[in-house]
C-alpha positions in Angstrom: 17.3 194.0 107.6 19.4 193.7 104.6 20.6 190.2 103.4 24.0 188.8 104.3 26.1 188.0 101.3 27.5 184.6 99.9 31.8 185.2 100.7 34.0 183.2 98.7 36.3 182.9 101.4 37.1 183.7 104.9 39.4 186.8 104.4 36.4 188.1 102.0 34.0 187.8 105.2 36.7 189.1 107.1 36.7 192.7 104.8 33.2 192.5 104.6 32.9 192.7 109.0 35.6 195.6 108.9 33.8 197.7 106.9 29.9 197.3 107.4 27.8 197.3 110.7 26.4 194.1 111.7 23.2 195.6 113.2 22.5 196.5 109.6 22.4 192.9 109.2 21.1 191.2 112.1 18.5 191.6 114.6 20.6 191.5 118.0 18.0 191.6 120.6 17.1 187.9 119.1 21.1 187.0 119.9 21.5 183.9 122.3 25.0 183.3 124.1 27.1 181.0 122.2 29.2 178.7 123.6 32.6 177.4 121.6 34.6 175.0 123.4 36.2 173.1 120.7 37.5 176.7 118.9 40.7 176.6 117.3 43.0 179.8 116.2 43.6 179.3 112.3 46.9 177.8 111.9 49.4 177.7 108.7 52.2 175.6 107.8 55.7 176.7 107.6 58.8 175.2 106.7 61.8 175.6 109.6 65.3 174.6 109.6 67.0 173.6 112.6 70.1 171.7 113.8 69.4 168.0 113.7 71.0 168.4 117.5 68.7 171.1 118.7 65.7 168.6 117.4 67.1 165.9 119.3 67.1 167.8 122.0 63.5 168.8 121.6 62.8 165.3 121.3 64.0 164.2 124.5 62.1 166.9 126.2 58.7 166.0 124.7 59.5 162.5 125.6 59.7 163.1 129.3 56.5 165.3 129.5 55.2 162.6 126.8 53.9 165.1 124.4 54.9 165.3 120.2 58.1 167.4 120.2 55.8 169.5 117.4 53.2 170.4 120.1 56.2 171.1 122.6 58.4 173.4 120.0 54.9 175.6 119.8 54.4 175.9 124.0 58.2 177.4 123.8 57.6 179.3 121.0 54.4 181.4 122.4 55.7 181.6 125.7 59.1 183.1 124.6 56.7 185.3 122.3 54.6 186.1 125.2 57.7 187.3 127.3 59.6 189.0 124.7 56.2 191.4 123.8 55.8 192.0 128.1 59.5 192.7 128.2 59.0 195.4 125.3 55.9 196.8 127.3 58.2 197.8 130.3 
């Protein structure tokens, strides 16, 4: 088996996967099952401008479903995203 390197970062690990074959690498009739419940997508910050109005808005919703209006603006955001790519698939 060949060693795994050190990666400086994940997007260097990333390249690294695409372009080598992990059996070269690792011994898979050793593998277990792994189990991740607590796995979160990667997320990144961005910086959006909307109508105080249309935040106020968001607000109230949240509020009734008790949930921060952040965590609400996301929900609507994948399921219109979710829609929009089915619609396309048609």
């Amino acid at each position: 088996m060949r060693k795994i390197p050190a990666f400086k970062s994940e997007a260097e690990e990333r390249s690294f996967w695409q372009h080598h074959d992990s059996a070269e690498y690792l011994d898979w009739a050793d593998a277990k099952e792994a189990s991740l419940p607590k796995l979160k997508p990667s997320t990144r910050t961005i910086s959006l401008r909307l109508p105080e109005a249309t935040i106020e808005e968001l607000k109230i919703l949240a509020n009734k479903r008790d949930v921060p209006y952040q965590s609400l603006l996301k929900v609507f955001l994948s399921e219109r995203i979710k829609a929009e790519l089915h619609a396309t698939k048609r």
